[in-house]
N, C-alpha and C positions, 0 to 999 in steps of 0.2 A: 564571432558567431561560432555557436559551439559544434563540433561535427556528429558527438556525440549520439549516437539512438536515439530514441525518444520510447520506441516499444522493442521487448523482448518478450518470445511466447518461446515457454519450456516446453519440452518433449512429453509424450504419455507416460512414461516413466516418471519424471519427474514430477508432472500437474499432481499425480495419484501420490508421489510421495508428501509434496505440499500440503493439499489437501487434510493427508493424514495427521501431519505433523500442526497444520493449525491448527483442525476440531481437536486435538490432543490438547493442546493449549487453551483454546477459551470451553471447553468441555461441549461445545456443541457445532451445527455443522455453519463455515461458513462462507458466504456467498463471494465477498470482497472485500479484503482490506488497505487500507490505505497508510501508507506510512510514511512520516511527515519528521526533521530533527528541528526543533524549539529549542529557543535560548531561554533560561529561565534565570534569576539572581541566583542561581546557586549552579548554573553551567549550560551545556547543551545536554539535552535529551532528548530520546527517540518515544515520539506518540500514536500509537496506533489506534484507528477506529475500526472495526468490524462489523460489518453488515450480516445479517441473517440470510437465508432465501427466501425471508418473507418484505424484507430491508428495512428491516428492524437494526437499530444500533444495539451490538452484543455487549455488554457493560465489562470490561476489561480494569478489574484492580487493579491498583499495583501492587508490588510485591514482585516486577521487574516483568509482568505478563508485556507490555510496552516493547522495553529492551531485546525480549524474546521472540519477539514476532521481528522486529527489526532482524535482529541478527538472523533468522530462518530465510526470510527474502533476499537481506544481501549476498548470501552464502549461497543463494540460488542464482543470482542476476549481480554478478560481482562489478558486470560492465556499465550497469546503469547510474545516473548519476544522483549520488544519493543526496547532495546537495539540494535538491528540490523534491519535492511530496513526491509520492509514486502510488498509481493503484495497483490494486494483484484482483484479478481476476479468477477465482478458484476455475470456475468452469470450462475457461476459456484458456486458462494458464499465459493468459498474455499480461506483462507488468508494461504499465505505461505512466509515463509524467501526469500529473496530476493538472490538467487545466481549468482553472475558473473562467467562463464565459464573462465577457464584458456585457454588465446589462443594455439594451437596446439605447436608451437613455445617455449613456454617454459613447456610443457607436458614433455619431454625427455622421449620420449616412453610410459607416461600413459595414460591413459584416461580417 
């Protein structure tokens, strides 16, 4: 069991430097990104989805936009474990592991 965090929330300083530094990046403002490393036939890569504040998916080229938001969050949250997806939070500046809920359907009575 890992001891690891699970969430880290940056300072006002930082959330407002974030912030700036993604809408810099996908050119508009955005609400949460999620940053996930995938194994592809040709290596591991870092995949980023960005939400709008309307949560709307912000369409993210490549041309290494991906890589870049990667490397923005680890370099913010060096502690977290980037072995698993991670969200970021613009508003809130909290970066948290990325959980998928088990649908109810194979819960067999938990929750």
């Amino acid at each position: 069991m890992s001891t690891t965090p699970t969430e880290f929330q940056a300072d006002a300083g930082a959330r407002r430097a974030l912030e700036v530094q993604l809408y810099t990046l996908v050119g508009r403002p955005v609400a949460e990104i999620r940053i996930t490393r995938v194994k592809w036939p040709e290596g591991k890569r870092w995949v980023a989805l960005a939400l709008a504040p309307n949560r709307r998916e912000i369409p993210m080229r490549e041309g290494g936009l991906h890589h870049q938001a990667a490397v923005i969050l680890r370099h913010a949250f060096p502690s977290a474990n980037w072995a698993v997806a991670q969200d970021y939070d613009v508003a809130t500046g909290t970066l948290r592991q990325h959980v998928t809920p088990v649908p109810a359907s194979l819960r067999r009575g938990r929750r």
